[in-house]
N, C-alpha and C positions, 0 to 999 in steps of 0.2 A: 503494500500500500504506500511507502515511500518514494515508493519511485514516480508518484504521480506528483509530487508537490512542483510549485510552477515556481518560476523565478523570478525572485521579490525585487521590486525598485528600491531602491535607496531610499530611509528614510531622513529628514531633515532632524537634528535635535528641536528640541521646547529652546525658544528663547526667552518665552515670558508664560505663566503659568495659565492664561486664557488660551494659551494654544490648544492646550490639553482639550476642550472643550468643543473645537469644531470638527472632530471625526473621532469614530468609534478608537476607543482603547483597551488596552489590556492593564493589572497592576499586577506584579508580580510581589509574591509575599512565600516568608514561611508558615508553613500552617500556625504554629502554634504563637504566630506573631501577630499582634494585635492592634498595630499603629495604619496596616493598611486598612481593615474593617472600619476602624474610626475614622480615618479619611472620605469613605466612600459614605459612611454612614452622616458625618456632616456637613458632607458636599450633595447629597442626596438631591434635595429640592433644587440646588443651585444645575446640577444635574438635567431636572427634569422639562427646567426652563431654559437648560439650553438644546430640547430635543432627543434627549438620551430616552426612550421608552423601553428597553430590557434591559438586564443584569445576569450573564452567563455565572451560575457559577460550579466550581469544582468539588465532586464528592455528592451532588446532590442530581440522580438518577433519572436522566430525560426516557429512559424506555419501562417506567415502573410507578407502583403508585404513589412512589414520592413525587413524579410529578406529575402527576392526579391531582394532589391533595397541594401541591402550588397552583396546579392551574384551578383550584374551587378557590382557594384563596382570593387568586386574581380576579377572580369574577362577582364577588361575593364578599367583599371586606369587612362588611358590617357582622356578617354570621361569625368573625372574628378565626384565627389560628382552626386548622381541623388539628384534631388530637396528635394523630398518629404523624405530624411532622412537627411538632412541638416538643413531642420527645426524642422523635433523631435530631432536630438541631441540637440539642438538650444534649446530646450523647455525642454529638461532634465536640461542640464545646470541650465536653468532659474527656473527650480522647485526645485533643491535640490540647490537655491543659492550656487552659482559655486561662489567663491572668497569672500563670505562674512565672513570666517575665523571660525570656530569653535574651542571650549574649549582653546581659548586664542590664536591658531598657527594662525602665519599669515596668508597675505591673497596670493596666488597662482593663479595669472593669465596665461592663455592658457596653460590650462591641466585640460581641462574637457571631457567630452565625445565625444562631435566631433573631437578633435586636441585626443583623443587616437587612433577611430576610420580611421583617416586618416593616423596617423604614421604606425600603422598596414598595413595600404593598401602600404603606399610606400614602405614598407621591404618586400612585398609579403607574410604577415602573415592573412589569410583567419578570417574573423570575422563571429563569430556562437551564434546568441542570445542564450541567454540559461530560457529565461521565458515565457509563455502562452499566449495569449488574455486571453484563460479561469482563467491563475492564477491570471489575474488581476480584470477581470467581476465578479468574485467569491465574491474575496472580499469587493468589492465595493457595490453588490449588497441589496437595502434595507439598506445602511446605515454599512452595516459591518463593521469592521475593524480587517477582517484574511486574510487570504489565500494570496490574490492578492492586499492589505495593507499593513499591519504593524502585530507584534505579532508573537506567535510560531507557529500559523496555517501556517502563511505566509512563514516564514523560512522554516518552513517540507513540505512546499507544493512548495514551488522553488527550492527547495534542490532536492525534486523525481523529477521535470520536469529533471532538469538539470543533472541530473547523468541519463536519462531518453535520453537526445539527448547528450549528452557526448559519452554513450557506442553507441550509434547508428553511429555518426560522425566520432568520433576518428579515426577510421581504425589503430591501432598503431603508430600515428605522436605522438612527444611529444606536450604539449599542458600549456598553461595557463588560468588563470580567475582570 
């Protein structure tokens, strides 16, 4: 599946921080790092008003009823969180220790994955997993540690899902992850 990817134009750096703002982005973070979630979670509205209508994001299952139970969400805000994605956010937090502070930066409470996923929903910005069950059962399986893990397997194989339901989703909204 690598072999299809097409060849990227150069991109220009950010000169000034509004740049960020006129076409879809990516933010790259570690999981259990907690200054991007606050970023995105209080740029949200500034976000939505500048055209940004989705939020890809990682770990959270575009071919399952986790997102099901995003897309009742989105549809539906007022019926408030369905259960059964309130405790896997709830369980993401708690596995990639949400606030326990890595490589020295403090600790950052409430801006984990559920307090993103809800800011999203109040701006009216649609949430879109962008990972597998399979990118996950892969890796796991027998003891692994690629694909749906940890490693380059993992990376190249979340990256094609995700540019995979990206071009599928998008319909030309601008977009984040």
């Amino acid at each position: 599946f690598l072999t299809e990817s097409q060849k990227k134009s150069s991109i220009k750096p950010l000169t000034k921080p509004s740049d960020l703002l006129k076409k879809s982005f990516c933010v790259g973070e570690a999981h259990g790092d907690t200054l991007p979630k606050k970023f995105l979670i209080e740029n949200m509205e500034k976000l939505k008003d500048n055209g940004f209508s989705i939020l890809y994001m990682e770990h959270l299952f575009f071919d399952s009823i986790c997102q099901n139970s995003l897309n009742l969400y989105y549809d539906n805000p007022a019926a408030g969180m369905p259960k059964d994605l309130e405790i896997y956010l709830e369980s993401l937090d708690a596995g990639f220790k949400r606030g326990s502070g890595i490589r020295g930066k403090p600790v950052v409470r409430g801006f984990g994955f559920k307090e993103l996923v809800q800011t999203a929903i109040e701006n009216n910005i649609r949430v879109i997993g962008i990972d597998t069950t399979t990118s996950y059962a892969m890796g796991n399986a027998g003891g692994a540690q690629d694909f749906g893990a940890e490693g380059k397997d993992r990376i190249s194989g979340m990256n094609y899902q995700a540019c995979k339901i990206i071009n599928k989703t998008a319909n030309g909204n601008k977009w984040f992850s």
